[in-house]
C-alpha positions in Angstrom: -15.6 -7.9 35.6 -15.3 -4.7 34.4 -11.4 -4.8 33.5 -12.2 -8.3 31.9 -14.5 -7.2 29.5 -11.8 -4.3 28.8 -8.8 -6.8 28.2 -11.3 -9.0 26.1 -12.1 -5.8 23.9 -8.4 -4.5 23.9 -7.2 -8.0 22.3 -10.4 -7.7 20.2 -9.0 -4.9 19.1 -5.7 -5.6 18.5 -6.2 -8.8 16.3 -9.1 -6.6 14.3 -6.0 -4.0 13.8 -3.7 -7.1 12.5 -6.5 -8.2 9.9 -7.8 -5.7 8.5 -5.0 -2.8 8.3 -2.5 -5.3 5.5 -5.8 -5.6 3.1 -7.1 -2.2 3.4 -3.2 -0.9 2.6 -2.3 0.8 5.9 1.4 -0.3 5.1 4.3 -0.7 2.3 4.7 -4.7 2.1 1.9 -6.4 3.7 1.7 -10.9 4.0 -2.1 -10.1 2.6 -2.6 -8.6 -1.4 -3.5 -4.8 -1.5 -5.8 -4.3 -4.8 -7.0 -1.2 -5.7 -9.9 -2.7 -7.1 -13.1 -2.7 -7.6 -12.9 1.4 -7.8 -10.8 3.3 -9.4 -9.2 4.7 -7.2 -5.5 4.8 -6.2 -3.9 3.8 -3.4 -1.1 5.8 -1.9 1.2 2.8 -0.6 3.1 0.6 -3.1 2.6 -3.1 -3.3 6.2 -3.7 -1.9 9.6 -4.6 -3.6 9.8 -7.7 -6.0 5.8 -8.1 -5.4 3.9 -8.4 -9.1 0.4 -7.8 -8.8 -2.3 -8.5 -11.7 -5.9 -6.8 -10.9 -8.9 -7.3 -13.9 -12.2 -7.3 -14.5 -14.6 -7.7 -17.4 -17.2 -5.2 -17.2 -20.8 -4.1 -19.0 -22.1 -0.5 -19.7 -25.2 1.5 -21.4 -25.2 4.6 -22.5 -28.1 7.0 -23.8 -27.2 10.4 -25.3 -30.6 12.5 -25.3 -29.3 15.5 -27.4 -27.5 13.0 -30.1 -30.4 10.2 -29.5 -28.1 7.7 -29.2 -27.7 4.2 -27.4 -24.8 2.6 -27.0 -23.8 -0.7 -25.4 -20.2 -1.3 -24.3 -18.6 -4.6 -22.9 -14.6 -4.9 -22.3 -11.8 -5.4 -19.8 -9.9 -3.9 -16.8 -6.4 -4.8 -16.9 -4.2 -3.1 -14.1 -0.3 -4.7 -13.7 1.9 -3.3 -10.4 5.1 -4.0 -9.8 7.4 -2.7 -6.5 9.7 -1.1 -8.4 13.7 -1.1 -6.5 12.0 0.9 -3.4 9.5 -0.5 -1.3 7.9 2.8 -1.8 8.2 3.2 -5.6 5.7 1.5 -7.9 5.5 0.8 -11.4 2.0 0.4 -13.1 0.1 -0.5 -16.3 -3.4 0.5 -16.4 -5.5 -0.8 -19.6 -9.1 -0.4 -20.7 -10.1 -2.4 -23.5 -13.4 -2.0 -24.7 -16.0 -2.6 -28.1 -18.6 0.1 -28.2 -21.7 -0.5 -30.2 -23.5 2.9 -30.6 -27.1 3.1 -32.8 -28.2 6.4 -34.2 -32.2 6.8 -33.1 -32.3 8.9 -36.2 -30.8 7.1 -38.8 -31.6 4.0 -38.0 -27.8 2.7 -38.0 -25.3 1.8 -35.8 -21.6 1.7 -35.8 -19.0 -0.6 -33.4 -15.9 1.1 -32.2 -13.0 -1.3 -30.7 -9.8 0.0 -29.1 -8.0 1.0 -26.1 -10.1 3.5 -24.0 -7.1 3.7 -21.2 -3.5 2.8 -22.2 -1.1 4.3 -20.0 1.8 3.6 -17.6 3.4 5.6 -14.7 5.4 5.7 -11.6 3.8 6.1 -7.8 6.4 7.1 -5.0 5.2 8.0 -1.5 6.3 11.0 -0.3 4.8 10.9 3.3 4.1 7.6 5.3 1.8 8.7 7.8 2.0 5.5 10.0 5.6 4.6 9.8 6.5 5.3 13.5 2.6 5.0 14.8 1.7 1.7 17.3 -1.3 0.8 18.4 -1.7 2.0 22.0 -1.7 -0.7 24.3 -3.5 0.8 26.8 -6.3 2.0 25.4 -8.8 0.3 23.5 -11.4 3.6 23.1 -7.9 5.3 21.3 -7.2 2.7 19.2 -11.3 2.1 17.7 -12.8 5.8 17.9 -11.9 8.3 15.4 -9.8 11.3 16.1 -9.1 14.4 14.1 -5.8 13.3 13.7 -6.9 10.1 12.0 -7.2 12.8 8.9 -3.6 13.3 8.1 -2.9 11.4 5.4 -0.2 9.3 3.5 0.6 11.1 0.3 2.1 9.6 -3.0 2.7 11.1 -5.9 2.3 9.6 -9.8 3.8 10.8 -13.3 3.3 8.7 -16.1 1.6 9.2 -19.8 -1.3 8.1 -21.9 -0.3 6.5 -25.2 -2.8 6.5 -28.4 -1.3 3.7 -30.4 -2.5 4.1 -34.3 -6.4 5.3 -35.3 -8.0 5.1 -31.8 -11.6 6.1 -32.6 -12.5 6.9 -28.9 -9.4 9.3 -29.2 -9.4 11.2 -32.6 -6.5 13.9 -33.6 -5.1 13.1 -30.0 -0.7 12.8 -29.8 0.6 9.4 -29.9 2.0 10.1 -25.8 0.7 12.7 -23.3 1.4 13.6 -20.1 0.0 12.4 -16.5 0.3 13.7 -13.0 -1.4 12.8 -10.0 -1.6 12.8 -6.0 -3.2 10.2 -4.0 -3.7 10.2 -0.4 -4.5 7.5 2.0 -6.2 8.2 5.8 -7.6 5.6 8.5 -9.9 7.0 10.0 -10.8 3.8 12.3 -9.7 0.5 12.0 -12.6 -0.2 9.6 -12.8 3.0 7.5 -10.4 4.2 5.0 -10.2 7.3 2.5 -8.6 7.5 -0.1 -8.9 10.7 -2.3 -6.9 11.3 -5.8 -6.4 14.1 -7.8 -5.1 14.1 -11.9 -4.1 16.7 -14.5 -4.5 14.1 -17.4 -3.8 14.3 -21.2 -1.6 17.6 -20.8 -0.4 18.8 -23.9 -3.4 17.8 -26.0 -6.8 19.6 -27.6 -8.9 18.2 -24.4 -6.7 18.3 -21.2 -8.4 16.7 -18.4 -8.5 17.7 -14.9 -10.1 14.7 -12.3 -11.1 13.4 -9.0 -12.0 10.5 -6.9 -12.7 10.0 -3.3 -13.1 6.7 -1.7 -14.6 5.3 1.6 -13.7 1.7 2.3 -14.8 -0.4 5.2 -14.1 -3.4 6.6 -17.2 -5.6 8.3 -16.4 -7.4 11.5 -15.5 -10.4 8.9 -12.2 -8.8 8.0 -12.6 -10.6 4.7 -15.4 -8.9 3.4 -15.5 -4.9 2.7 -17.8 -2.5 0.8 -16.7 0.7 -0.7 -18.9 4.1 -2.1 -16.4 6.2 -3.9 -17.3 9.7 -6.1 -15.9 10.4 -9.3 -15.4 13.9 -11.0 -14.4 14.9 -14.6 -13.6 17.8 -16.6 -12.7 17.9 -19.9 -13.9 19.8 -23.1 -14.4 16.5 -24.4 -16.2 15.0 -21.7 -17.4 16.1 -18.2 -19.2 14.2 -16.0 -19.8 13.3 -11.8 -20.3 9.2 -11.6 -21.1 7.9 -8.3 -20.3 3.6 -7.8 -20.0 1.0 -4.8 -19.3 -2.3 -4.1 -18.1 -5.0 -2.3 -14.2 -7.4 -2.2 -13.8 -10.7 -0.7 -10.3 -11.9 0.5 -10.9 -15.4 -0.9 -7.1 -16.1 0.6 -3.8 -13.8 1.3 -3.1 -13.8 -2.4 -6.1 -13.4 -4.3 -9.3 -10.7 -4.0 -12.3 -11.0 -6.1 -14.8 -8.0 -6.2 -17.9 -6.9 -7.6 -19.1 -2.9 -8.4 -21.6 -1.1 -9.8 -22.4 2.5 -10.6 -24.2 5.3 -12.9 -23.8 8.9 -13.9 -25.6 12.3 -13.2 -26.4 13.2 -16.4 -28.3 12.5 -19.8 -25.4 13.7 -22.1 -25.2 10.4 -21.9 -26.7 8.6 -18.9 -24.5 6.4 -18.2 -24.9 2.6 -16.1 -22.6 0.1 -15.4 -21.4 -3.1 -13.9 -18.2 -4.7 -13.2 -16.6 -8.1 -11.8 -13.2 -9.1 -11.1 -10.2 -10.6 -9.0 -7.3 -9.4 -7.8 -3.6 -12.0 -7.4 -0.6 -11.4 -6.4 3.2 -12.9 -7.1 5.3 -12.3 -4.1 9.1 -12.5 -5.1 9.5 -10.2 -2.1 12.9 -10.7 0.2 13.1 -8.8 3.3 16.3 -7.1 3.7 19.0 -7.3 6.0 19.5 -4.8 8.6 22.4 -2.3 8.2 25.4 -3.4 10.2 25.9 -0.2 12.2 29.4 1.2 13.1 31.0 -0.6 15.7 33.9 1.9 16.4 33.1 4.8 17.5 36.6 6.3 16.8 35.9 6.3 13.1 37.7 3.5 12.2 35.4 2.0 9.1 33.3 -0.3 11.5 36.3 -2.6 12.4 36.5 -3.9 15.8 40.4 -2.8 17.5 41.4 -6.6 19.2 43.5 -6.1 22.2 46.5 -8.5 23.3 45.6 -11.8 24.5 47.3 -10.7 27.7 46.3 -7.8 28.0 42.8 -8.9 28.0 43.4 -11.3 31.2 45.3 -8.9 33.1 42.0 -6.7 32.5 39.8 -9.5 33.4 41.6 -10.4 36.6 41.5 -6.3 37.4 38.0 -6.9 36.4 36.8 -9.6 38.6 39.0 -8.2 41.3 37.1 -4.8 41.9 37.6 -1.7 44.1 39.0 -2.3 47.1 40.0 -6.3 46.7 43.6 -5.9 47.6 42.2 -5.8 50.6 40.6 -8.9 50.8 42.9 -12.1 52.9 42.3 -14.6 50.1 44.3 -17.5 51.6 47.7 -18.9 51.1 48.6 -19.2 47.1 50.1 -23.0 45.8 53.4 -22.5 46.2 52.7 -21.1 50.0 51.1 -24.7 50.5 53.6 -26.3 48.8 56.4 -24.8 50.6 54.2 -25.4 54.2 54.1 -28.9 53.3 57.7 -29.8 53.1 58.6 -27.5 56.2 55.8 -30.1 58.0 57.8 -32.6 56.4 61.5 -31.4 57.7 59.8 -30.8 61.1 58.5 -34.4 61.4 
């Protein structure tokens, strides 16, 4: 019995593996959309060759500045387009925030709207390092396969350059250049079957009066329902401009292999401003991906550019009859040939 109950939780295991490792991004191309959504954070794995992915969300926020007195309300959109990019490994993205901003001054009794692009940018993601590109599940063991290991802490590391653009009199982004810089790394680890962390780290806005320097971390898990998960992820930024720790969770449902809808929420640390917000979304994907033929390895070992030397037709049965013949077969009395018979039948003949 107890060997049964050990098969039953080793296929358990196996099929848990198959579900939930394609949606939480333990792979390059995966049957089963990858989103980064609802965070914000990155992924380190591309969303495969010829595969177009759309990820958005419309989202609500307050704000309350205690030093200015001020209260703001801002609604907008999350707009996030990846494309696999040539490589299955190389990704291009563009990453949009488009929000209004309606901000009253406690001590004036007035308010102002603001209404432009808070993130415009577009970059490039390349992994570097696949951590799990020669790693299979060990057949043997369902305890090594389901319990966490140190090693489960290596991650899969990417690596993203892109810039920010500022497109005409961006209130939200006064006296900044028209393009600046962006560089990032984003690392991916499964730490079980269920959990995954994802970490990034960004030099943003490089060039410019307020450079930038952020991170986010990200836990993931997947429930026993390999189509729901819940994530808690942290959020650090520095910038003469704006600094600020935001902590958010939520939750994603795989409503089918090509579309993700999700739901977050989160707040910030401070009072300069407090900040709370909300956020819904989905998540679809266009596959136009094609797998790709096998590389038709050298035949010849000789060097001869992969052709294959054909011998004489003759030659070949001579070598077959050698062939079927073995060592030692001359040896072997293998009766009279035709023409013997042949020959032995007219001498019966003669004779008679």
């Amino acid at each position: 019995m107890e060997g049964f109950f050990e098969s039953k939780k080793l296929k358990h295991s196996i099929l848990l593996a198959c579900l939930i490792i394609p949606f939480l991004g333990i792979s390059q191309y995966t049957d089963v959309i990858n989103s980064n959504r609802p965070g914000l954070s990155v992924s380190a794995y591309a969303v495969g060759k010829n595969v177009l992915q759309l990820e958005t969300g419309l989202f609500y926020e307050q704000q309350d500045h205690s030093l200015l007195n001020t209260q703001s309300d801002l609604v907008g959109t999350d707009i996030s387009l990846r494309y696999g990019l040539l490589l299955e490994r190389l990704e291009l993205n563009w990453e949009g925030t488009f929000q209004n901003q309606k901000i009253t001054f406690e001590d004036f009794a007035t308010s102002d709207s603001r209404t432009d692009f808070y993130r415009n940018r577009i970059g490039l993601k390349f992994l570097i390092y696949d951590r799990y590109k020669n790693e299979k599940p060990n057949l043997y063991s369902w305890k090594a396969n389901n319990v966490f290991q140190l090693k489960n802490l290596i991650p899969s590391i990417s690596v993203y350059a892109g810039a920010n653009f500022v497109l005409g009199d961006n209130p939200f982004y006064a006296g900044d250049p028209t393009v600046s810089p962006r560089v990032m790394v984003a690392t991916q680890s499964r730490l079980s079957p269920r959990f995954v962390l994802i970490s990034n780290f960004a030099y943003d806005r490089i060039g410019t009066d307020f450079p930038e320097m952020s991170y986010t971390v990200s836990l993931s898990h997947a429930f026993r329902d390999p189509k729901w998960s819940v994530f808690v992820e942290n959020q650090g930024i520095d910038s003469d401009r704006y600094s600020d720790v935001l902590l958010r969770g939520g939750v994603a449902y795989l409503v089918n292999e090509k579309l993700q809808a999700d739901m977050n929420l989160g707040a910030s640390f401070k009072n300069t401003p407090s900040r709370v917000f909300v956020s819904a979304g989905v998540s679809y994907r266009f596959d136009f991906h094609k797998d790709q033929p096998k590389a038709i390895e050298d035949q010849n070992a000789d060097g001869n550019g992969g052709e294959i030397k054909k011998k004489p037709m003759k030659k070949k049965k001579k070598e077959k009859k050698k062939k079927n013949k073995g060592p030692g077969a001359e040896d072997i009395d293998l009766g009279p040939t035709k023409k013997q018979l042949r020959k032995l039948k007219k001498t019966e003949k003669k004779n008679n």
